[in-house]
C-alpha positions in Angstrom: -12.2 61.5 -13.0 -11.5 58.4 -10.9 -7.9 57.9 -10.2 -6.8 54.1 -11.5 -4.7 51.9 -9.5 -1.7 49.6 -10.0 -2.5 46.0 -8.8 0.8 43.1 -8.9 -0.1 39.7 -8.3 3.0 37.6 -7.5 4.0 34.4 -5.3 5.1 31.0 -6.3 1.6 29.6 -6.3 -1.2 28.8 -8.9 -3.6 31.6 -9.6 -2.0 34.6 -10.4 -3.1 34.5 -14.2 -6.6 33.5 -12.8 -7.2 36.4 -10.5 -5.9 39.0 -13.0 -8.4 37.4 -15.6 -10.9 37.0 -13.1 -10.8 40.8 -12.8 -11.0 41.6 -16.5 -14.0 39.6 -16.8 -15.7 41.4 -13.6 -14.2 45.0 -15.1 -15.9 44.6 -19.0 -19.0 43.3 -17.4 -19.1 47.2 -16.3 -18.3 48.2 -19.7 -14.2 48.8 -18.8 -12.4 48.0 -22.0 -9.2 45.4 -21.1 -6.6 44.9 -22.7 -4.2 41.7 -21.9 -0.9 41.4 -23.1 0.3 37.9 -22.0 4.3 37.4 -22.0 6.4 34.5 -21.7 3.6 33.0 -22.9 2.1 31.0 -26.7 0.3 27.9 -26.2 -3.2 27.9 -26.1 -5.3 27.9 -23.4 -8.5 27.4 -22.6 -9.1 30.8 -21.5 -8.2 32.6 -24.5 -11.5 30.9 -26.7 -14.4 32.2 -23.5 -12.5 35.8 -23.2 -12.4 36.0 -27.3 -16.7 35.7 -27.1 -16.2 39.4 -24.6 -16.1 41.9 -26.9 -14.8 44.5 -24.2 -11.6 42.4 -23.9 -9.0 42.1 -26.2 -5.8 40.0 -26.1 -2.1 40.2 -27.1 0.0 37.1 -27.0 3.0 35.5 -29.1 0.7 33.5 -31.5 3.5 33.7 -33.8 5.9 33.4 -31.4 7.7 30.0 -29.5 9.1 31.5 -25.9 10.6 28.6 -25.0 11.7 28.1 -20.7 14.0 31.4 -20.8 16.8 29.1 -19.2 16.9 27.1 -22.5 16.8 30.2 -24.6 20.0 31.0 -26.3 20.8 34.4 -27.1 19.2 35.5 -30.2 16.0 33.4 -28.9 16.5 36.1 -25.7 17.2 38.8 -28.3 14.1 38.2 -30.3 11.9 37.4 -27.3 13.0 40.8 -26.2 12.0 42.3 -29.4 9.0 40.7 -29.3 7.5 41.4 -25.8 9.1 45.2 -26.5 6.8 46.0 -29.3 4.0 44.0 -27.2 4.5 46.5 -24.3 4.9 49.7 -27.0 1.4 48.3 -28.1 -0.1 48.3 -24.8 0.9 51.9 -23.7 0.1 53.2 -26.9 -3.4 52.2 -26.4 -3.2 53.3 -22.9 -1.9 56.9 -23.9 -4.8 57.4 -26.5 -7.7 56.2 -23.9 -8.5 52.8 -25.9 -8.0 51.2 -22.6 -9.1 51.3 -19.1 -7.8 48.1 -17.6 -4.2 46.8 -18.8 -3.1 43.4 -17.9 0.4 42.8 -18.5 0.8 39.1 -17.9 3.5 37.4 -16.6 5.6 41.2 -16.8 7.5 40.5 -14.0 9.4 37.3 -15.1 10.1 39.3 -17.7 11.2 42.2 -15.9 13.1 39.9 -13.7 14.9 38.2 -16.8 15.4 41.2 -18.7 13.1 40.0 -21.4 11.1 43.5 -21.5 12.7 47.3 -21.5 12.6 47.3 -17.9 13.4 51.1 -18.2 10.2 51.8 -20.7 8.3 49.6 -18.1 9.4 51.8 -15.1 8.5 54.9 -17.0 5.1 53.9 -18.0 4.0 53.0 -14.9 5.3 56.1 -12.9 3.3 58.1 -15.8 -0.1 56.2 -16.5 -2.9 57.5 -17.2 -4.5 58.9 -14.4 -7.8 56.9 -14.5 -5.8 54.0 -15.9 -6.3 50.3 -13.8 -2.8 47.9 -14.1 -2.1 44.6 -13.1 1.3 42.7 -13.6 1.2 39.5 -12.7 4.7 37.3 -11.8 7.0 35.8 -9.3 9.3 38.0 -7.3 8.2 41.6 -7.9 11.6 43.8 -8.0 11.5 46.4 -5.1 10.9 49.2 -7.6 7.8 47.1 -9.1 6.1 47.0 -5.2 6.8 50.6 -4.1 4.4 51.7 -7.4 2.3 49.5 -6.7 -1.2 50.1 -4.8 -1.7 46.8 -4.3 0.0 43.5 -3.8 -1.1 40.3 -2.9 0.8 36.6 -2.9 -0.3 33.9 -3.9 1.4 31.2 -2.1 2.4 27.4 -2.7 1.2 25.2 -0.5 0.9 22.1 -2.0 0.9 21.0 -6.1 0.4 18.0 -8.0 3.2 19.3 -10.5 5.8 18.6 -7.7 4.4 14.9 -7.8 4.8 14.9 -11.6 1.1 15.5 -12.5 1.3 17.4 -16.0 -0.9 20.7 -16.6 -4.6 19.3 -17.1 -6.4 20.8 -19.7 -9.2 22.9 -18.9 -7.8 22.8 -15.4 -4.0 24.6 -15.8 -4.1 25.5 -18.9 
Protein backbone atom coordinates (compact mmCIF):
# COMPACT_ATOMS: atom_id res chain seq x y z
CA UNK A 1 0.00 0.00 0.00
CA UNK A 2 1.66 3.36 -0.80
CA UNK A 3 1.47 5.78 2.00
CA UNK A 4 -0.34 9.26 0.62
CA UNK A 5 0.97 12.55 1.42
CA UNK A 6 -0.30 15.91 2.57
CA UNK A 7 0.73 18.74 0.09
CA UNK A 8 -0.34 22.88 1.22
CA UNK A 9 0.10 25.31 -1.25
CA UNK A 10 0.08 28.80 0.24
CA UNK A 11 1.74 32.43 -0.39
CA UNK A 12 0.29 35.66 -1.50
CA UNK A 13 0.93 34.96 -5.17
CA UNK A 14 -1.14 33.71 -8.20
CA UNK A 15 -1.02 29.96 -8.81
CA UNK A 16 -1.89 28.15 -5.94
CA UNK A 17 -5.43 26.99 -7.42
CA UNK A 18 -3.36 26.26 -10.64
CA UNK A 19 -0.72 23.93 -9.25
CA UNK A 20 -3.19 21.97 -7.07
CA UNK A 21 -5.36 21.55 -10.35
CA UNK A 22 -2.43 21.03 -12.31
CA UNK A 23 -1.82 17.97 -10.11
CA UNK A 24 -5.33 16.51 -10.27
CA UNK A 25 -5.11 16.55 -13.95
CA UNK A 26 -1.48 14.78 -13.92
CA UNK A 27 -2.98 12.28 -10.97
CA UNK A 28 -6.47 11.04 -13.07
CA UNK A 29 -4.35 10.71 -16.11
CA UNK A 30 -2.90 7.65 -13.95
CA UNK A 31 -6.37 6.63 -13.23
CA UNK A 32 -6.24 8.41 -9.36
CA UNK A 33 -9.89 9.44 -8.73
CA UNK A 34 -9.87 13.40 -7.37
CA UNK A 35 -12.06 14.88 -5.72
CA UNK A 36 -12.04 18.97 -5.39
CA UNK A 37 -13.96 20.73 -3.00
CA UNK A 38 -13.46 24.50 -3.77
CA UNK A 39 -14.28 27.02 -0.75
CA UNK A 40 -14.77 30.53 -0.51
CA UNK A 41 -15.43 30.11 -3.91
CA UNK A 42 -18.97 30.28 -6.71
CA UNK A 43 -18.34 32.00 -9.86
CA UNK A 44 -17.50 30.17 -12.69
CA UNK A 45 -14.47 29.64 -14.07
CA UNK A 46 -13.05 28.51 -16.87
CA UNK A 47 -11.57 25.61 -15.36
CA UNK A 48 -14.50 23.94 -14.07
CA UNK A 49 -16.03 23.24 -17.98
CA UNK A 50 -12.18 21.28 -19.22
CA UNK A 51 -12.08 19.34 -15.63
CA UNK A 52 -16.01 18.49 -15.99
CA UNK A 53 -14.93 16.42 -19.70
CA UNK A 54 -12.29 14.08 -16.95
CA UNK A 55 -14.35 11.61 -15.79
CA UNK A 56 -11.80 10.69 -12.92
CA UNK A 57 -12.32 14.15 -11.41
CA UNK A 58 -15.21 15.36 -9.69
CA UNK A 59 -15.96 18.75 -8.15
CA UNK A 60 -17.71 20.32 -5.18
CA UNK A 61 -18.25 24.07 -5.15
CA UNK A 62 -21.15 26.59 -3.80
CA UNK A 63 -23.16 26.53 -7.14
CA UNK A 64 -25.98 27.48 -5.02
CA UNK A 65 -24.12 29.38 -2.89
CA UNK A 66 -22.95 33.48 -3.04
CA UNK A 67 -19.67 33.61 -0.53
CA UNK A 68 -19.38 37.01 -0.73
CA UNK A 69 -15.38 38.84 0.45
CA UNK A 70 -15.71 37.24 4.16
CA UNK A 71 -14.97 40.94 5.41
CA UNK A 72 -18.35 42.03 3.93
CA UNK A 73 -20.14 38.96 5.26
CA UNK A 74 -22.46 39.75 8.14
CA UNK A 75 -23.05 37.08 10.54
CA UNK A 76 -25.65 34.81 9.46
CA UNK A 77 -23.88 35.16 5.82
CA UNK A 78 -20.62 33.76 8.06
CA UNK A 79 -23.07 31.43 9.84
CA UNK A 80 -24.41 29.85 6.71
CA UNK A 81 -21.14 29.95 4.77
CA UNK A 82 -19.96 27.89 7.74
CA UNK A 83 -22.77 25.48 7.28
CA UNK A 84 -22.11 25.30 3.96
CA UNK A 85 -18.41 24.61 3.60
CA UNK A 86 -19.04 22.17 6.90
CA UNK A 87 -21.22 19.75 5.08
CA UNK A 88 -18.80 20.36 1.96
CA UNK A 89 -15.84 19.08 4.07
CA UNK A 90 -18.24 16.14 5.79
CA UNK A 91 -18.69 15.21 1.99
CA UNK A 92 -15.23 15.11 1.22
CA UNK A 93 -14.02 12.81 4.21
CA UNK A 94 -16.89 10.71 3.82
CA UNK A 95 -15.68 9.84 0.43
CA UNK A 96 -12.22 9.63 1.65
CA UNK A 97 -13.19 7.18 4.60
CA UNK A 98 -15.06 4.77 2.13
CA UNK A 99 -12.05 4.69 -0.65
CA UNK A 100 -14.11 6.72 -3.35
CA UNK A 101 -11.10 9.00 -3.40
CA UNK A 102 -7.41 8.96 -3.84
CA UNK A 103 -6.49 12.60 -4.27
CA UNK A 104 -8.59 15.26 -2.17
CA UNK A 105 -8.22 18.90 -3.04
CA UNK A 106 -9.60 21.08 -0.50
CA UNK A 107 -9.38 24.48 -2.19
CA UNK A 108 -8.84 27.54 -0.70
CA UNK A 109 -9.21 25.46 3.10
CA UNK A 110 -6.99 27.57 4.62
CA UNK A 111 -8.67 30.98 4.35
CA UNK A 112 -11.18 29.28 5.68
CA UNK A 113 -9.48 27.71 8.43
CA UNK A 114 -7.96 31.05 8.95
CA UNK A 115 -11.42 32.84 9.10
CA UNK A 116 -13.16 30.18 10.94
CA UNK A 117 -15.41 29.51 8.07
CA UNK A 118 -14.81 25.51 8.32
CA UNK A 119 -14.82 23.19 11.67
CA UNK A 120 -11.24 23.82 12.12
CA UNK A 121 -11.45 20.98 14.77
CA UNK A 122 -13.07 18.33 12.16
CA UNK A 123 -10.32 19.61 9.75
CA UNK A 124 -7.43 18.91 12.31
CA UNK A 125 -8.86 15.53 12.98
CA UNK A 126 -9.16 14.38 9.49
CA UNK A 127 -5.99 15.19 8.53
CA UNK A 128 -4.09 13.64 11.60
CA UNK A 129 -6.31 10.40 10.67
CA UNK A 130 -6.47 10.03 6.70
CA UNK A 131 -6.44 7.36 4.95
CA UNK A 132 -3.22 5.91 4.79
CA UNK A 133 -2.81 5.80 0.99
CA UNK A 134 -4.85 9.02 0.79
CA UNK A 135 -2.96 12.30 -1.32
CA UNK A 136 -4.27 16.01 0.23
CA UNK A 137 -3.72 19.32 -0.85
CA UNK A 138 -5.04 22.56 0.84
CA UNK A 139 -4.47 25.35 -0.94
CA UNK A 140 -4.45 29.18 0.84
CA UNK A 141 -2.66 32.15 2.34
CA UNK A 142 -0.99 31.83 5.69
CA UNK A 143 -1.07 28.15 6.66
CA UNK A 144 -1.72 28.08 10.61
CA UNK A 145 1.40 26.40 12.36
CA UNK A 146 -0.73 23.30 13.05
CA UNK A 147 -1.69 23.16 9.16
CA UNK A 148 2.45 23.03 8.23
CA UNK A 149 3.65 20.64 10.95
CA UNK A 150 1.11 17.88 9.10
CA UNK A 151 2.04 18.67 6.28
CA UNK A 152 4.66 16.73 4.04
CA UNK A 153 5.01 19.40 1.85
CA UNK A 154 4.83 23.10 1.47
CA UNK A 155 5.64 25.32 -1.06
CA UNK A 156 4.95 29.38 -1.47
CA UNK A 157 3.96 30.92 -4.02
CA UNK A 158 5.11 34.30 -3.90
CA UNK A 159 4.03 37.94 -5.23
CA UNK A 160 6.22 39.51 -7.11
CA UNK A 161 4.59 41.72 -9.26
CA UNK A 162 0.48 41.80 -10.36
CA UNK A 163 -1.50 43.73 -12.75
CA UNK A 164 -4.38 43.62 -10.01
CA UNK A 165 -2.27 46.13 -7.90
CA UNK A 166 -2.39 48.47 -11.08
CA UNK A 167 -6.16 47.94 -11.24
CA UNK A 168 -6.21 45.30 -14.09
CA UNK A 169 -9.54 43.18 -13.42
CA UNK A 170 -9.35 39.21 -13.47
CA UNK A 171 -9.14 38.29 -17.35
CA UNK A 172 -11.20 35.59 -18.38
CA UNK A 173 -9.63 32.61 -19.40
CA UNK A 174 -6.58 34.07 -17.84
CA UNK A 175 -7.61 34.39 -13.80
CA UNK A 176 -10.55 33.06 -13.80
Amino acid sequence: MKKGLIHIYCGDGKGKTTAALGLAIRAAGRGFRVFIIQFLKDQKTGELVSLAKIPEIKIMRGENFQAAFSWQMTEEQKQQCRLHHDKMLKQGIAAARNGEVDLLILDEAIAAYNLKLVDSKLLLEFLNTKPEALEVVLTGRDPAPELVELADYVSEVKKIKHPFDRGVKARKGIEN
